[in-house]
C-alpha positions as CSV (number, residue, x, y, z in Angstrom):
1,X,17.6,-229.8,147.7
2,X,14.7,-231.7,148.7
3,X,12.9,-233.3,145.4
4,X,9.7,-235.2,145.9
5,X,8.4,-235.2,142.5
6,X,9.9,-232.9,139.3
7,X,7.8,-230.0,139.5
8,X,7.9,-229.9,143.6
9,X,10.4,-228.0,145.7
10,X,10.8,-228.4,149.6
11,X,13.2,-225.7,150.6
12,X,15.0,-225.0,153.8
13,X,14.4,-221.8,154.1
14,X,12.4,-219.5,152.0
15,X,11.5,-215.8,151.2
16,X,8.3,-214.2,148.6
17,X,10.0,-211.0,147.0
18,X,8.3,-208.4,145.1
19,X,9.1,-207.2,141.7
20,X,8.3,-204.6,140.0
21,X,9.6,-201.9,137.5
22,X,10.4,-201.9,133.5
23,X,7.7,-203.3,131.2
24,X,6.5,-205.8,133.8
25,X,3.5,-205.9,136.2
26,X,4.0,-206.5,139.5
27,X,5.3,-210.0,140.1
28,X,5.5,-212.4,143.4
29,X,8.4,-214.9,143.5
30,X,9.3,-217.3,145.7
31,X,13.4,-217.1,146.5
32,X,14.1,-220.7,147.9
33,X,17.2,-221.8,149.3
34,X,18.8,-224.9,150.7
35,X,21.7,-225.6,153.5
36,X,24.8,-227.0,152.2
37,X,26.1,-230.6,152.8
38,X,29.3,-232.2,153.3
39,X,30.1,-232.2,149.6
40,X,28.5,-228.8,148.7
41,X,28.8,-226.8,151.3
42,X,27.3,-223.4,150.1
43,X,23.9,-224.4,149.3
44,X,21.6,-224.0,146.8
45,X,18.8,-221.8,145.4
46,X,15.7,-221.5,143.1
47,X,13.5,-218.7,142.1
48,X,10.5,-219.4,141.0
49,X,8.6,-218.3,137.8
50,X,6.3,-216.1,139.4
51,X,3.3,-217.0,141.8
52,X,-0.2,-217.8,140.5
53,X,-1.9,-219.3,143.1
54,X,-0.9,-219.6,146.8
55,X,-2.9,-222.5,149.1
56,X,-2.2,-223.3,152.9
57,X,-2.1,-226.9,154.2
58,X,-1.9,-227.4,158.2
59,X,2.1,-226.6,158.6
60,X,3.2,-225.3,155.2
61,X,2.3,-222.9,151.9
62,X,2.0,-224.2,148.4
63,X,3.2,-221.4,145.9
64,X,2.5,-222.2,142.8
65,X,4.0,-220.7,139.4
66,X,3.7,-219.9,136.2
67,X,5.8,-223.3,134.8
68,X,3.7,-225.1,136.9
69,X,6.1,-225.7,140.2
70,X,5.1,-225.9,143.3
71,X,6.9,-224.6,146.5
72,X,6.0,-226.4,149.9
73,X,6.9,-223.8,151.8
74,X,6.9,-224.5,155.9
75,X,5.2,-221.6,157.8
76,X,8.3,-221.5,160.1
77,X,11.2,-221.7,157.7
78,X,10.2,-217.7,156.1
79,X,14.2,-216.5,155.9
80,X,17.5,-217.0,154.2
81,X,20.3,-219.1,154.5
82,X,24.0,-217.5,154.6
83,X,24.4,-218.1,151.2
84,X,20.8,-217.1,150.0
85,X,21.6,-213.8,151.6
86,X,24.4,-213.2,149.6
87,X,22.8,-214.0,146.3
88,X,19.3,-212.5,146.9
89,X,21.6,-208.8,148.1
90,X,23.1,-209.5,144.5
91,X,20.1,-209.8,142.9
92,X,18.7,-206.9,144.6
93,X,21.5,-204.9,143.9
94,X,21.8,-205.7,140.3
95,X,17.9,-205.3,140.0
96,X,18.5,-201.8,141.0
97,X,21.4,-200.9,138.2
98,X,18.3,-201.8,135.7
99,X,15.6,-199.8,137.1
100,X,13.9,-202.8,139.1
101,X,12.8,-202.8,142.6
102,X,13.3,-206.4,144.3
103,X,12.0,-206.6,147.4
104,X,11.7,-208.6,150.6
105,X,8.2,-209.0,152.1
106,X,7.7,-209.3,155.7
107,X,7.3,-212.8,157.1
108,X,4.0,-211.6,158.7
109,X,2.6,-211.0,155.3
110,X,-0.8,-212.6,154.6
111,X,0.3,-215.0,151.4
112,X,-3.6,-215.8,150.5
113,X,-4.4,-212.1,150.5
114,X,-2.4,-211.0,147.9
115,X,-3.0,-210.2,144.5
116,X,-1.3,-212.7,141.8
117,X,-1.3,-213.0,138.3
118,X,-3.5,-216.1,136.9
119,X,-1.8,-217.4,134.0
């Protein structure tokens, strides 16, 4: 996991899901996840708080969230890892048990156009 300051995340590959169902308004997450290494070898992964704001710099996205993250998201990384697949189809799956629809957006999805919650 690539750290450059406390609050920033540099992922390997990354996915924006939508949630919605329950109590809560619609919410925009970003599902990060990094490669393994030699040591660790089935990777990592973050999900954000929820987006608020969503910028574009020349190669990359910068999501950020409700605790005050940011994502630096590269416009060509937009999928999972092996291991990100499994937990995000958990996630999904156990989302579904408690009356929540997670879903995947499409990587051709217009990030500045959509609607987030300010905080």
């Amino acid at each position: 996991m690539k750290l450059q300051n406390p609050n920033e995340y540099t992922p390997d590959k990354w996915v924006v899901v939508k949630i919605e169902g329950g109590e809560f308004p619609i919410t925009y997450k970003v599902f990060a996840n990094w490669h393994g290494g030699y040591m660790d070898s089935s990777g990592s992964w973050k999900l954000n708080s929820g987006i608020t704001k969503v910028t574009k710099a020349k190669k990359h996205y910068n999501f950020r969230g409700f605790s005050g993250s940011v994502y630096k998201c590269h416009e060509n990384a937009y999928g999972m890892t092996c291991y990100g697949l499994t937990i995000i189809d958990n996630i999904i799956n156990k989302s579904k048990e408690a009356g929540v629809t997670v879903e995947i957006l499409p990587n051709d999805t217009n990030w500045l156009d959509l609607k987030y919650d300010e905080e």
